[in-house]
N, C-alpha and C positions, 0 to 999 in steps of 0.2 A: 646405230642403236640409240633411242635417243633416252634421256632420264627423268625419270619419273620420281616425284617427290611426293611424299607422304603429307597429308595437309599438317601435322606435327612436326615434320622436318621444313614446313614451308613457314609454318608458326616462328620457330626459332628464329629462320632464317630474316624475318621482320622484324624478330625482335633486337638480333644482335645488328641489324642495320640500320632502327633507330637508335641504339646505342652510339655506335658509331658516329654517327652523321650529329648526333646530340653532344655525345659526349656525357661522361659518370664519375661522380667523383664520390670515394668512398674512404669514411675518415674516422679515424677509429682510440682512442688510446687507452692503454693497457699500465696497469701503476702495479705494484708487490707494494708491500706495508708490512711490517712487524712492527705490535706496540707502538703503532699512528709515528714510525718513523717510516718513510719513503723509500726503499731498497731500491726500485729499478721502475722506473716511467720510458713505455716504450708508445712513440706516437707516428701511427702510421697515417700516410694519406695518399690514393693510389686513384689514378686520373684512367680512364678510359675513354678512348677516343680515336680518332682516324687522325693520319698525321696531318692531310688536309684543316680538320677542326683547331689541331695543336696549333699549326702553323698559323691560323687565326686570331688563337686568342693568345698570342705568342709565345709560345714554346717552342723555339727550335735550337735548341742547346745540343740534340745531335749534328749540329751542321758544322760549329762551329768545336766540336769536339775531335782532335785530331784523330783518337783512337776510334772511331768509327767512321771517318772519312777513308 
């Protein structure tokens, strides 16, 4: 039986493989303040990519990570 995809489920599927193949980096920081003093500065930055792209542009800290080896 073979599958059939929806041209919206084929859309996505282009989209998340240029992602992939590209790679996304999304970066972001979040501050609290009370009376212009500083509480909590939280700074995120979160990489998207195929381990192929990581290993590229070098990131491979899993490999060398005993707890996932």
């Amino acid at each position: 039986m073979p599958i059939h995809h929806t041209p919206q489920s084929s859309n996505l599927l282009e989209v998340l493989e240029k992602i992939l193949d590209k790679g996304v980096v999304i970066a972001g920081d979040i501050k609290i303040s009370l009376a212009d003093v500083d509480l909590l500065t939280i700074k995120i930055r979160l990489l998207v990519a195929s381990v192929d792209k990581a290993r590229e542009i070098g990131m491979d800290w899993w490999e060398k990570d005993p707890y996932y080896s």
